[in-house]
N, C-alpha and C positions, 0 to 999 in steps of 0.2 A: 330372090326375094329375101328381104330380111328377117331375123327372128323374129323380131317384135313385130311386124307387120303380120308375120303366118299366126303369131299367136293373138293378136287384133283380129282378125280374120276367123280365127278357130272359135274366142270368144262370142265371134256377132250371129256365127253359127251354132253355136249352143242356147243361146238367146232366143232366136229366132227359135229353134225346135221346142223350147221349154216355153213361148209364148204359146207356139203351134199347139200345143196340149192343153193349152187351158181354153180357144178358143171355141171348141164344143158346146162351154158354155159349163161354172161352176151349178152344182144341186148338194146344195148346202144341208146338211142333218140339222133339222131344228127339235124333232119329237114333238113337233104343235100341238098332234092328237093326243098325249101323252101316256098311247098304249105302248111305245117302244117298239114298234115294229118295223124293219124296214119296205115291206109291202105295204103300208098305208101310206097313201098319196099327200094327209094331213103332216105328215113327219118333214117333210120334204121343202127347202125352201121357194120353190116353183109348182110347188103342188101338184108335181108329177112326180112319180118314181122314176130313177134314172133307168137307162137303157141302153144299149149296145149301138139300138139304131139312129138312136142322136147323139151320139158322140159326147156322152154326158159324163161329166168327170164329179163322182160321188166322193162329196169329202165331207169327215166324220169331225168333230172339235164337240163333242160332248162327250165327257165321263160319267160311269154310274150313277145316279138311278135313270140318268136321262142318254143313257149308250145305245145305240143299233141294235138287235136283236133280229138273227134270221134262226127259224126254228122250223118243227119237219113238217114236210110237206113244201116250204117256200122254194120258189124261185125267183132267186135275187140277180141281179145283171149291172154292168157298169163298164162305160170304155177306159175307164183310169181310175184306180182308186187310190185315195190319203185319207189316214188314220192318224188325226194331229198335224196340224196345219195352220201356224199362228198362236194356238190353244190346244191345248189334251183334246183324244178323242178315244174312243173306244166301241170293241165289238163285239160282239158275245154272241157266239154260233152254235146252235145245239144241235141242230138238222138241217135238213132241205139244200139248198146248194147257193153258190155266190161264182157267176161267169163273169171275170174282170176279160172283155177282150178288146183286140184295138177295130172289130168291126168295120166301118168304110176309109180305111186306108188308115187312121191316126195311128199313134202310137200307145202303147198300154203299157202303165208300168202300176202295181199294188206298191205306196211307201207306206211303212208305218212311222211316224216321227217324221217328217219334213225336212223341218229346219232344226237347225244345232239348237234350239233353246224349246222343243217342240217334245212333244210327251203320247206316246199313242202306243196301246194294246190292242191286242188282238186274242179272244180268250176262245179256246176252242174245244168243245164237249162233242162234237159229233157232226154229221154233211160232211161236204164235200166244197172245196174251195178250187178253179180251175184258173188259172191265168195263163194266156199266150206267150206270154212274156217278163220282163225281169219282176222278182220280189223281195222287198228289202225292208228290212228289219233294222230301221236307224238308217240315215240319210247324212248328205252331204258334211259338214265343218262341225268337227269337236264343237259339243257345248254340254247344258246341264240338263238339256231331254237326253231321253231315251226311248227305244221302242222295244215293245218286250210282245214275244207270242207263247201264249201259253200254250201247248199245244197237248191235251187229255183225250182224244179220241179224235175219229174223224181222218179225212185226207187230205190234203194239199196237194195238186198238181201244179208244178211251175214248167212253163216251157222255155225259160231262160233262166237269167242266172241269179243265185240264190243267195243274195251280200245278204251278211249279218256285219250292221258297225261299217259297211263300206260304202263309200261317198266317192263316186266318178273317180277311181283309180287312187282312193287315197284317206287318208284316217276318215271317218265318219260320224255321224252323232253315234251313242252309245246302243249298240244292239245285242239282248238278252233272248236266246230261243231257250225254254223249258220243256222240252219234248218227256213229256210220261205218260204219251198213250200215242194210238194214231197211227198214222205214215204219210211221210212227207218224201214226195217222188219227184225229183228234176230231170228231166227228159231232155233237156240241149245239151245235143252233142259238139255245138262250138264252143272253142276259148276253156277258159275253167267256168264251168257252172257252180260250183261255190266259191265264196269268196267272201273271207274274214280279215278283216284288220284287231288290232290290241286294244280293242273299245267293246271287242266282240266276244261273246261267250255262249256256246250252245251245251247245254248241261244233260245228257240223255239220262232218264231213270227209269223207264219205259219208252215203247215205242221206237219205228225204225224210220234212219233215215238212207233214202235207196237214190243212187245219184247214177245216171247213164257213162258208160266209160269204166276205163281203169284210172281209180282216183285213188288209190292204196296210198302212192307218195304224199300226194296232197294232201291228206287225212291225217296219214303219221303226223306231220309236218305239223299241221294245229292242233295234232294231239300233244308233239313235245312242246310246244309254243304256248300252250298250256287254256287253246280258245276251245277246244273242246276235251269236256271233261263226262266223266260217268257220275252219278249219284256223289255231285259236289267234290270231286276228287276223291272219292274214299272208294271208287269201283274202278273198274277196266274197260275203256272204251273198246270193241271188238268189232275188226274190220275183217270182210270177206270179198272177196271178187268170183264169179261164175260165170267170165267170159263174155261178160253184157252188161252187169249191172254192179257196182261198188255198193255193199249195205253196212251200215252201220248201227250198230247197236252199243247197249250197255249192258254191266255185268257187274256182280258186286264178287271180289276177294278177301274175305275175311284173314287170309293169311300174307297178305300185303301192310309195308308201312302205307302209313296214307296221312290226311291231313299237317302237311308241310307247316311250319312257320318259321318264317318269314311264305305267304302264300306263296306259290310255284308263279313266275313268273311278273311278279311284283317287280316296279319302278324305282322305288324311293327306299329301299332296305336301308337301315342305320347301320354306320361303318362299324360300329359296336355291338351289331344283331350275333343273340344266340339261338342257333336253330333246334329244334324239335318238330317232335312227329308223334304220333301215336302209332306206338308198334300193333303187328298184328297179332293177330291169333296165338296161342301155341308157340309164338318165337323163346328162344330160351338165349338168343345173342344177337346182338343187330352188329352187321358187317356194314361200315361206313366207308363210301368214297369222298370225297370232296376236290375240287380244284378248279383252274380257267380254262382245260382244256374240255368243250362237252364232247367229242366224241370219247375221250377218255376215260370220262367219268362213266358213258352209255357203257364202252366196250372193257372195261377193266375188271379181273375178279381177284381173287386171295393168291392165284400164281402168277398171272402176267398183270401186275400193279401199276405199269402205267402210269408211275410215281403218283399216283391218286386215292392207294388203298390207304386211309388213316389206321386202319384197325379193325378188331373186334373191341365189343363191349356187351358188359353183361345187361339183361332185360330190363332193368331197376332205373339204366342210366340209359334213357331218350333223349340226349339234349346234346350240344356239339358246340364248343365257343371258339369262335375261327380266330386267329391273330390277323392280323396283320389286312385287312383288310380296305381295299382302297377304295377313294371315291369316283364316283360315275364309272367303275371295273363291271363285268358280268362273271358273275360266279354259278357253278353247277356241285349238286348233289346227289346221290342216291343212299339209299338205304336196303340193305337186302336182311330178308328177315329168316331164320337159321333156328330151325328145331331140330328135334331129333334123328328126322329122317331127311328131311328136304330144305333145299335153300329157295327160298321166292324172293326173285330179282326184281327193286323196287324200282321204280319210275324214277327217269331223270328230272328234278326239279332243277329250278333256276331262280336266279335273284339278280337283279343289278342293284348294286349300292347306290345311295344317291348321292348327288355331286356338292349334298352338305352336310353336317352332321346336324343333328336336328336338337334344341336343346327343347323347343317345346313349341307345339301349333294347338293343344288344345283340345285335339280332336278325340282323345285317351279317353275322358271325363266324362260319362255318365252324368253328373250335378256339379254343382255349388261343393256339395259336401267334399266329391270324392276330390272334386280340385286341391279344396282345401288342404288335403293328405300330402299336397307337394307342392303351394301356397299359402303363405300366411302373412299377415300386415306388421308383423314384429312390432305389434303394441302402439305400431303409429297413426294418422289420423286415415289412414285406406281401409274403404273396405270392398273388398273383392266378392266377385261372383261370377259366374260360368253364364255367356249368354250362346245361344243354341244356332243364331241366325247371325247373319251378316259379317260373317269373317273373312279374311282375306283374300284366299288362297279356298276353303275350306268354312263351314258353317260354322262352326265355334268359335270364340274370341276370350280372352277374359275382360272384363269389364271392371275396370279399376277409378273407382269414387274418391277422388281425393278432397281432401279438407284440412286447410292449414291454419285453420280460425284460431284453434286451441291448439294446448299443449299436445304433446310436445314439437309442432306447428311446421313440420313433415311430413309427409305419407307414404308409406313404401310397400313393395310388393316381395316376397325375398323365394328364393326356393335353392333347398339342399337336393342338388340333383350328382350322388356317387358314382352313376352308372356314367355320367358324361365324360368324356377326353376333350379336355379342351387345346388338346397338342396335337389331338388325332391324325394322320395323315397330312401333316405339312400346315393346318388351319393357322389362316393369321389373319381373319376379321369376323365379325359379327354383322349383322343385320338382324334390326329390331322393326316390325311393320306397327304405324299404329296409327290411328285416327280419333280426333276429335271434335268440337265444334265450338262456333263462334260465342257461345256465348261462357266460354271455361273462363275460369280467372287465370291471369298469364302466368303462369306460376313456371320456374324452370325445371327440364325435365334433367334425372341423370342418371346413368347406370354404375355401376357398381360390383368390383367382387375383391373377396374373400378367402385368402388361402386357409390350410389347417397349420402354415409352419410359424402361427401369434403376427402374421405380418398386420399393417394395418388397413384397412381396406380403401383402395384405390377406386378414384371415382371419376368420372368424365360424365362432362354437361353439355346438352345436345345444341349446339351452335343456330340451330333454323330458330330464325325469330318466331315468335311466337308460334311455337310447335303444340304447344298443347290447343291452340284455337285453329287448326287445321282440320275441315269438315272429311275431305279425302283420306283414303289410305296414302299413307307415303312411309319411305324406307330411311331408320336412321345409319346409316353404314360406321361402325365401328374399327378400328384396326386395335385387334387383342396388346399389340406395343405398346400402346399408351396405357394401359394398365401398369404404368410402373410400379415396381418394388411386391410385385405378385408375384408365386410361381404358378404358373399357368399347369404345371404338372401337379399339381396338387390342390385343384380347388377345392372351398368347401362349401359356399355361398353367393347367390348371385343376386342383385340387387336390382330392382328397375322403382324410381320415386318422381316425387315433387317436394321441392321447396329446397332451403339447403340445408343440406344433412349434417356439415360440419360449426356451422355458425347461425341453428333456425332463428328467424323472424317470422311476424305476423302476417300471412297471407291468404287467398282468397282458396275458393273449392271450385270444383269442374269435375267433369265425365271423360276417361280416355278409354279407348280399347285398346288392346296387345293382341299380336299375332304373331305366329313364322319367326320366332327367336332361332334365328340358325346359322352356324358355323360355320365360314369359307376358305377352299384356298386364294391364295392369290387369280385376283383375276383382272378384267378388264368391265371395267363402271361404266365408261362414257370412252364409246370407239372415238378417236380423231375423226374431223369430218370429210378429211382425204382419205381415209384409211377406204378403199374400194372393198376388197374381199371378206372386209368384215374380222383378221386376225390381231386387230387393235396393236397391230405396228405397219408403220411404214417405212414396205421397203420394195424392191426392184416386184415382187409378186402381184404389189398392188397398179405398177408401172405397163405391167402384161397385160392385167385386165384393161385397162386404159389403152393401148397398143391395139388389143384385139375389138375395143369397141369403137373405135374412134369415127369411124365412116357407117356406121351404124345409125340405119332410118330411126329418127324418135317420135315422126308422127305422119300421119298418111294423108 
């Protein structure tokens, strides 16, 4: 049987199971009676409370003041529960109990978040919450939901496994457990009964979390991975085993570095990132490792250095400027904090570089104003401002007003950014994201920079026809070469405008935003459309895959 076929096959059987689960029949949270409770039969879109013995799948899409409430005394029941489903939802549990079970044969699963764009809580002050089976906190495909459990008292029983952030063996919508009170107890002893992907983050500041089995690896493992953390990273996640049961707890060290920056296990670090930490307590020398190799950086101290040890440094200086640092590379750190008597070995943190340098997304800004500190219209007809929604990549954008009516019948956006390399790590193009709409006057767009060594400034104008009237984001791709007569080692200014800067004339106004101004190595834009494996050349590697697929079923 072919692969595409098994995995046709696999797919029409997950379809089938996940139709299978809803055909119980959906009871929809309306709050009609709008006491908020889930024991009233008014709340309910069938005007019954759900139940174990009808196969009734209770799904929640309302947020505060119109959220689910079970409180003491209640007894709550459900053969499937979703918490955001389409829509936010939420649940707020202070007492009495909630039985998600699978009842006459179905299947039981508690999601909270859905779907990757799905948004669902679960707030938890006291009772008792019991499921048969899996609980998961964030569901299926990356997106901009998330599902979050507060968890302040109270218990949780899961009898299967306990994804935070994990979606059918693979990234997940975003999943946040805040455990500071409570206990949360997984009882299946098959497979891993938890299970976290890098979307996922369980913060313990109270409260324990008690997992069936020897889970000590597993635990470490999202401890150094940095998904689970104590009181925000600034405590000790504290694992124990008793021959039955793995518990986990948190614990605060006041004589620990703690609060990393760049965060511990951040994606997108700037190749130009300087790190810092807040030392701890009483330290009077902080002992720095750094390097690519992590076990080295874990296992290295002052005599066997493991080419890792940077040094000592005195109390005063918390901050570490790494050279030489490459793009898309993973780098490790620790910090060990060194008083009088005792050395307290800090936490290995981590960073991966990202695979651009970043000159600016926007996302820094607090306002208009604070933009303005490293934007400014250099007296031309732009005027800039900070908007908070609809940006590229990321909510922020700036928002650039141009107006060429008047003198001096330009508009430019400019920023002195020092800290930039614009040589950094091999870089040799740019990408500018931007969007705007049909009704701009066409005015041409250009960028622009600026060395310190009196050159003149070098300018390039963006070839898409009418660029400023494009309602969509789209990317203008630059290569830093055509900046001639620049040194790219020494910029001082960089430019983005309308109209032409060297010879203005009379032109119209319009609305653009700017996003994701960031610096590339050489890469690959647009793979060939023979190129099979996707390494944007072709050669005998793409000839293989072709070879090995060729006899290969494409449809059943």
């Amino acid at each position: 049987m072919s692969k595409k076929l098994c995995s046709l096959i696999f797919c029409c059987v997950v379809l089938a199971v996940m139709t299978g689960r809803a055909s119980g029949g959906d009871v929809l949270w309306s709050n009609g009676s709008t006491d908020g409770l889930w024991s009233t039969a008014g709340n309910w879109s069938t005007a019954a409370v759900p139940t174990i013995a009808t196969v009734d799948k209770a799904k929640i899409i309302r947020l505060a003041p119109n959220d689910a409430h079970i409180t003491a005394g209640m007894a709550a029941e459900c053969s499937w529960l979703v918490v955001g489903d389409g829509a936010s939802g939420e649940i707020h549990m202070t007492g009495g109990t909630l039985n998600v079970n699978k009842g006459a044969g179905t299947d039981s699963w508690t999601i909270v978040a859905y779907g990757a764009n799905d948004t669902g809580i679960i707030t938890m002050d006291g009772g008792t919450i019991t499921t048969d089976n899996r609980f998961y906190i964030g569901f299926l495909a990356p997106g901009t939901g998330s599902g979050t459990l507060n968890m302040n008292g109270g218990t949780i029983n899961i009898g299967g496994t306990f994804g935070i952030g994990y979606g059918e063996g693979s990234i997940g919508t975003k999943g946040t457990v805040n455990l500071a009170g409570g206990t949360i107890n997984v009882t299946s002893t098959s497979g891993t009964n938890l299970n976290m992907a890098n979307v996922a983050k369980l913060d313990i500041t109270g409260g324990t979390l008690v997992l069936t089995g020897d889970r000590r690896t597993l635990i470490t493992g999202y401890v150094t991975s940095g998904y689970i953390v104590a009181f925000n990273g600034l405590g000790d996640v504290v694992v124990t085993y008793d021959n039955t049961n793995t518990t986990v707890t948190g614990a605060t060290n006041p004589y620990k570095a703690r609060g990393p920056k760049p965060a511990s296990n951040v994606l997108d670090a700037p190749p130009y990132a300087v790190l810092s930490w807040t030392p701890g307590t009483g330290a009077l020398t902080h002992d720095v490792y750094f390097g690519t190799d992590a076990n080295a950086v874990r296992d290295a101290n002052t005599v066997n250095t493991l080419g890792v040890y940077v040094g000592p440094q005195n109390y005063e200086v918390n901050s570490l400027t790494p050279t030489g640092l490459e793009l898309s590379h993973a780098y490790y750190w620790r910090i060990d904090e060194v008083n009088s008597t005792n050395v307290f070995k800090g936490d290995r943190w981590q960073f991966v570089v990202a695979s651009f340098a970043l000159i600016d997304d926007f996302e820094k800004y607090a306002d208009t104003t604070a933009m303005s500190a490293s934007w400014s219209n250099g007296s031309t007809g732009a005027t800039l401002s900070l908007a908070t929604a609809g940006g590229h990549e990321k909510a922020k954008t700036m928002k650039f007003d141009y107006n060429n009516v008047n003198s001096p019948l330009y508009s430019e956006a400019q920023t002195a950014s020092p800290t930039i390399n614009w040589t950094v790590d091999g870089v040799v193009a740019m990408d500018i994201w931007y969007k705007g709409n049909a009704g701009n006057a066409d005015e041409p767009m250009y960028a622009a920079l600026e060395d310190n060594n009196s050159h003149p400034v070098a300018i390039l104008v963006n070839s898409t026809p009418n660029a400023a009237q494009g309602a969509e984001w789209q990317v203008w791709h630059i290569k830093l070469s055509d900046f001639t007569g620049v040194n790219l080692a020494n910029v001082k200014k960089f430019y983005i405008g309308f109209g032409n800067r060297t010879i203005p004339v009379t032109g119209g106004a319009g609305t653009v935003y700017f996003d994701d101004i960031k610096l590339y190595r050489s890469r690959c834009i647009t793979p060939p459309a023979v190129d099979l494996n996707g390494d944007c050349v072709i050669d005998f590697k793409d000839f293989s895959v072709m070879a090995n697929n060729w006899m290969e079923e494409s449809v059943i």
